[in-house]
C-alpha positions in Angstrom: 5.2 -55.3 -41.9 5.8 -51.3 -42.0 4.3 -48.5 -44.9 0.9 -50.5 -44.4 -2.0 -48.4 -43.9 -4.5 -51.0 -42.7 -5.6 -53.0 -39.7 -4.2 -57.1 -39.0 -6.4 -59.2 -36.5 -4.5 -62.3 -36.2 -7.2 -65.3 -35.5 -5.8 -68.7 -34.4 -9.0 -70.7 -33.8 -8.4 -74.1 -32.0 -9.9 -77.3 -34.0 -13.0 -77.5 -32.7 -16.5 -76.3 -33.8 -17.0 -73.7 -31.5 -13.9 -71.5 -32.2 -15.1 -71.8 -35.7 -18.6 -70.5 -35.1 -17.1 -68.0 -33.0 -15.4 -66.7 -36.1 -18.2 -67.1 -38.4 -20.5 -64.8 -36.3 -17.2 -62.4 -35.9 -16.8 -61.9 -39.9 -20.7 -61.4 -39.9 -21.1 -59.3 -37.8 -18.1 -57.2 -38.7 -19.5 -54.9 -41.4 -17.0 -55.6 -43.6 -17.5 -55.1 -47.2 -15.8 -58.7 -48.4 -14.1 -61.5 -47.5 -10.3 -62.6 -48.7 -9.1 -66.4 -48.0 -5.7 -66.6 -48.6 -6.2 -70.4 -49.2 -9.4 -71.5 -51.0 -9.7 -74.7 -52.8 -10.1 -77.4 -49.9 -13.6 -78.9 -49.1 -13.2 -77.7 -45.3 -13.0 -74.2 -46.4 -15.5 -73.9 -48.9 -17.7 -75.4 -46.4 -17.1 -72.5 -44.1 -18.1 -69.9 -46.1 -20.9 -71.6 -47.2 -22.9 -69.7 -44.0 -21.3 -66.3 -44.5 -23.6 -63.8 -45.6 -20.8 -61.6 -47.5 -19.2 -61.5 -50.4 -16.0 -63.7 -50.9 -12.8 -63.8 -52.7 -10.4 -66.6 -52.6 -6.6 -67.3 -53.3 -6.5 -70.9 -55.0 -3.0 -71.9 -55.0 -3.7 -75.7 -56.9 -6.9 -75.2 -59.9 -7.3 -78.7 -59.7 -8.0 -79.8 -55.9 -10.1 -76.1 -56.5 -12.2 -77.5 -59.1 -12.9 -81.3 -57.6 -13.9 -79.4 -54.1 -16.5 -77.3 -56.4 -17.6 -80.8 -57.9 -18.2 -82.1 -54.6 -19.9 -78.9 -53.3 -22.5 -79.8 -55.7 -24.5 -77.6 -58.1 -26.1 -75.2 -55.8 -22.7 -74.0 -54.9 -23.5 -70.7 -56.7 -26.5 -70.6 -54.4 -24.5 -70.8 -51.2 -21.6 -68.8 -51.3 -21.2 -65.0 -52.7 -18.1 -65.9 -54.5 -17.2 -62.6 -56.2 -13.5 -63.5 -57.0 -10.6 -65.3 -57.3 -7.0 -64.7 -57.3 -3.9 -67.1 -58.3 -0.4 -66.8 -58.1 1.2 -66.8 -61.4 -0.1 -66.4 -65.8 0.2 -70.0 -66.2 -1.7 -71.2 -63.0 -4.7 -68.4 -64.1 -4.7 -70.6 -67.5 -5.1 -73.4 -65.8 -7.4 -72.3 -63.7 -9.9 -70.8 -66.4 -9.8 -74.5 -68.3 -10.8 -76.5 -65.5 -13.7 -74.2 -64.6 -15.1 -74.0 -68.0 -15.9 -77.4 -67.7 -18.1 -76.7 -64.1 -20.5 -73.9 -64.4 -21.1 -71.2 -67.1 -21.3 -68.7 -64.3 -17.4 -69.1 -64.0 -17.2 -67.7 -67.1 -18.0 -64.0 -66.3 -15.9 -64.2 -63.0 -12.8 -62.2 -62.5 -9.6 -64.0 -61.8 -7.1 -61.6 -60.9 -2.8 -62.8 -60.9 -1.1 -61.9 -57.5 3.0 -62.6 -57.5 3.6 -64.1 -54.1 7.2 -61.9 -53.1 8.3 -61.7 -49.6 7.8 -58.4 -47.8 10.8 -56.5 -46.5 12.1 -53.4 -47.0 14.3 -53.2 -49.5 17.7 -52.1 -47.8 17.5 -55.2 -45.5 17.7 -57.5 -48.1 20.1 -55.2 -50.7 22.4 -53.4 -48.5 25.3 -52.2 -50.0 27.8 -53.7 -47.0 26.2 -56.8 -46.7 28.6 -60.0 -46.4 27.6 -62.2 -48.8 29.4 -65.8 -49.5 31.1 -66.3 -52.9 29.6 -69.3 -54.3 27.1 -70.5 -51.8 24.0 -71.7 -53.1 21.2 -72.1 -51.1 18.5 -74.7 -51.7 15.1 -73.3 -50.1 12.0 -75.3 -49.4 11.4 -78.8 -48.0 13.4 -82.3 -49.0 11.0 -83.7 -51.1 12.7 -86.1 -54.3 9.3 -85.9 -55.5 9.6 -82.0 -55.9 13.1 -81.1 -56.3 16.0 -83.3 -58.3 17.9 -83.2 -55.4 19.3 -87.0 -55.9 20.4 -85.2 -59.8 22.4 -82.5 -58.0 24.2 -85.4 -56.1 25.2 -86.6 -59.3 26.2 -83.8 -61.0 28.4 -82.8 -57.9 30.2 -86.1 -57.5 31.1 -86.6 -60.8 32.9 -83.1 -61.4 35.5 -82.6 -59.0 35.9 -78.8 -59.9 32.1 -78.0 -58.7 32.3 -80.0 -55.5 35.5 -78.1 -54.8 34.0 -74.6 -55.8 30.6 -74.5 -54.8 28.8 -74.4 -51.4 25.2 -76.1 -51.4 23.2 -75.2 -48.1 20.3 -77.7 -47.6 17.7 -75.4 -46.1 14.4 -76.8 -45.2 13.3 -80.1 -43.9 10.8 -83.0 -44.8 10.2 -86.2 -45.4 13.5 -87.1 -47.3 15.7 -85.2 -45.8 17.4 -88.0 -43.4 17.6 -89.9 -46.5 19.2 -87.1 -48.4 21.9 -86.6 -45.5 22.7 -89.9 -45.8 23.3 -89.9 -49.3 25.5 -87.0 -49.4 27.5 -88.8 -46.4 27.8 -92.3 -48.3 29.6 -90.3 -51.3 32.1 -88.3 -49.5 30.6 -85.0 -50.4 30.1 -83.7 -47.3 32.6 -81.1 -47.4 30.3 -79.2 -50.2 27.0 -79.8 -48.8 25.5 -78.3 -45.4 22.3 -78.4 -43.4 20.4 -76.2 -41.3 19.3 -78.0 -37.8 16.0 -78.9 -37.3 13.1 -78.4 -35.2 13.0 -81.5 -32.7 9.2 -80.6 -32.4 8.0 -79.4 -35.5 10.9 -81.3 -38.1 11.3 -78.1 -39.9 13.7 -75.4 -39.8 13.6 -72.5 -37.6 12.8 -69.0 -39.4 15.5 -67.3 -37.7 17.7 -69.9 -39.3 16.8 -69.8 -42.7 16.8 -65.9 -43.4 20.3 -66.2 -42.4 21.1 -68.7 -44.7 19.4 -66.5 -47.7 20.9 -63.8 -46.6 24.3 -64.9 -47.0 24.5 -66.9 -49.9 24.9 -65.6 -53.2 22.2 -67.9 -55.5 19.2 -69.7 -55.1 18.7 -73.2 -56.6 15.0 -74.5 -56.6 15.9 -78.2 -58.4 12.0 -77.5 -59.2 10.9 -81.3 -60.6 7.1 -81.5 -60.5 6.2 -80.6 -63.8 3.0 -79.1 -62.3 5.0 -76.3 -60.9 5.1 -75.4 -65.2 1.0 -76.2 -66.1 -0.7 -75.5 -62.7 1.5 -74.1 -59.8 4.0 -72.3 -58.8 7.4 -73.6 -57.1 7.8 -71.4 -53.9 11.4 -71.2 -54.3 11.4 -68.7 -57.4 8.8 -66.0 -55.2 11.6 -66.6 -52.7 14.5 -66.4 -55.1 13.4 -62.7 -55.3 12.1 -61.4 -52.4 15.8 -62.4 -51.1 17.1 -60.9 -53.8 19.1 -64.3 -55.2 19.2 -64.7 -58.6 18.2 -68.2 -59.2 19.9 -70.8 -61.6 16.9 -72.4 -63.2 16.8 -74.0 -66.7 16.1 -71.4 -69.4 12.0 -72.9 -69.8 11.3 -72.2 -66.5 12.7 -68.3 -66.8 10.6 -68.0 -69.3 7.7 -69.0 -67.5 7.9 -67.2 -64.8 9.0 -64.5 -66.2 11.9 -63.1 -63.4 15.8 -62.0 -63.5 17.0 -65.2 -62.7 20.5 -67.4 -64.5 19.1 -69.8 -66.8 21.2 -72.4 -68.4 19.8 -74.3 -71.8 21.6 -77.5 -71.5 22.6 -78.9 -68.6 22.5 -78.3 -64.6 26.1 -78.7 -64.8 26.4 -76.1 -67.4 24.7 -74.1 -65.3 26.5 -74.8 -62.2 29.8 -74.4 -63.7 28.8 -71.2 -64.8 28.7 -70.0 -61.4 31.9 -70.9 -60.5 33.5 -67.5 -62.0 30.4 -65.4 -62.4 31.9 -62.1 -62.6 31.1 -59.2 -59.2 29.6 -57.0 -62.0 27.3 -59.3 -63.4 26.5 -60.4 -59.8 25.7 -56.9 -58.6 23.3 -55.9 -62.0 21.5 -59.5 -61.1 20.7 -58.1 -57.5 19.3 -55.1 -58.8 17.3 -55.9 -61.5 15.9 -59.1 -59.2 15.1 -55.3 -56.8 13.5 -53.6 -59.9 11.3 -57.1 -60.3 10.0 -56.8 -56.8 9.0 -53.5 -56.6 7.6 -53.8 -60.4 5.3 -56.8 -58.6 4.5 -55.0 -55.9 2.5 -51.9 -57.9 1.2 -55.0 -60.3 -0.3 -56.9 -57.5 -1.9 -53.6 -56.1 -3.6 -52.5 -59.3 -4.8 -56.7 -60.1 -6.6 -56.7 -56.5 -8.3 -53.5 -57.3 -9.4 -54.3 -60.2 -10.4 -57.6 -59.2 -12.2 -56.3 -56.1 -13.5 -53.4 -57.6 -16.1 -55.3 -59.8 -18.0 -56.5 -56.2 -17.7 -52.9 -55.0 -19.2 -51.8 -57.8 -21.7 -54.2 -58.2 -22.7 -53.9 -54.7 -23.3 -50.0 -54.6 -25.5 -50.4 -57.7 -27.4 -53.0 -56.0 -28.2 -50.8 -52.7 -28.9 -47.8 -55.2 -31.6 -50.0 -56.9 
């Protein structure tokens, strides 16, 4: 990361109780003025802060598993932790946030939840350079092969049953997971391997190397998320959009969803054919202006996301000052 004025201690404690004391006693003894968990909803976690004497904020990525660790955590949760704050990624997963706390403890109420739009970090010309080689066509599906997630087995259908979009478009199968074999398989048994490609995998991990992936997004023309879980529209957020413009490639998502999230993107109304189809001659012009205003969207997040953690944060600050004043 450049143009950041701060300092990054990266801690990789080992799974044992010790390292996590360690680190306990390291936060506490720090002086820091709060505490930000980039992950906060899991019973592990919550557990850990219980025994931190500072206050805390946390990023909950899924209201729901947030809310049942609270439950378990019991009613002197309040008592245990200095939660001051908490920060989600997206409007719609703050609403859902906000209803399933209501329902836990009236101090919930008068806490600030601040909205933080998760876009990759790079500098601008690397991913918008004006001589950059970028495939005609090549859509790049980002994220793990999950059916459960992504209508992956859809796209299969739509491509084998319209010649001119298996004979026009490029998918690139980027991730890995649990279906992927399957999936590979699939596109094998119905002779459409000539319009589908995958990244290799990990032999250790079963994922796909980083190095291998930002090439892929950086020279394909469109993202296309497939997003399926319908909590991805009531309670989370689908990686693949975050990552549809931090790479700067507009995404082809049905129109709901680009209303929902609220980004440049392609949207169809109808049909993923429709929308695939409509790639097929999407004019250089159009192309270009999609680049830039997805570049416009980034930077707009980036001074939103500054101004919702200060206002966010600055509510503890505050609070705090008055308190040592008193």
């Amino acid at each position: 990361m450049t143009g950041l004025n701060a300092n990054i201690y990266y801690w990789k404690p080992e799974k044992r109780a010790k390292t996590w004391k360690i680190l306990r006693k390291t936060i506490e003894s720090s002086g820091y003025s709060f505490c930000i968990f980039s992950t906060f909803q899991f019973p592990g976690c919550i557990n850990f802060v219980k025994r931190l004497n500072i206050p805390i904020f946390g990023v909950v990525h899924n209201p729901i598993i947030f809310s049942d660790s609270i439950e378990k955590a019991g009613r002197d949760y309040f008592d245990k932790i200095q939660l001051k704050g908490l920060f989600v990624l997206a409007g719609h997963v703050k609403d859902a946030l906000l209803s399933r706390l209501s329902h836990l403890d009236v101090r919930f109420a008068s806490m600030p939840v601040g909205v933080v739009k998760p876009y990759l970090w790079r500098q601008p010309h690397q991913v918008y350079a004006a001589n950059q080689k970028v495939v005609k066509n090549k859509l790049v599906i980002p994220g793990g092969v999950n059916y459960r997630n992504r209508d992956l087995v859809g796209l299969l259908d739509v491509v084998e049953a319209n010649s001119k979009i298996s004979e026009s478009l490029c998918f690139v199968v980027a991730g890995g997971g649990a279906d992927r074999p399957d999936f590979e398989q699939r596109v094998e048994s119905r002779n459409l391997s000539n319009c589908f490609s995958f990244l290799p995998i990990s032999e250790l991990s079963g994922l796909v190397h980083y190095s291998d992936y930002y090439k892929a997004m950086s020279s394909s023309s469109f993202c296309l998320p497939l997003s399926l879980n319908k909590e991805y529209s009531t309670s989370k957020i689908t990686s693949a959009l975050p990552t549809s413009v931090g790479f700067g490639l507009p995404a082809l998502i049905p129109a709901d969803q680009a209303e929902l999230y609220r980004i440049p993107s392609i949207s169809y109304e109808e049909s993923l054919e429709q929308g695939l189809l409509s790639l097929i001659d999407y004019p250089s012009f159009e192309f270009k202006q999609a680049r830039l205003n997805l570049l416009s969207c980034l930077l707009d997040s980036f001074c939103f996301n500054a101004s919702s953690v200060a206002e966010t944060v600055s509510e503890c600050v505050v609070s705090d000052l008055f308190a040592r004043g008193s």
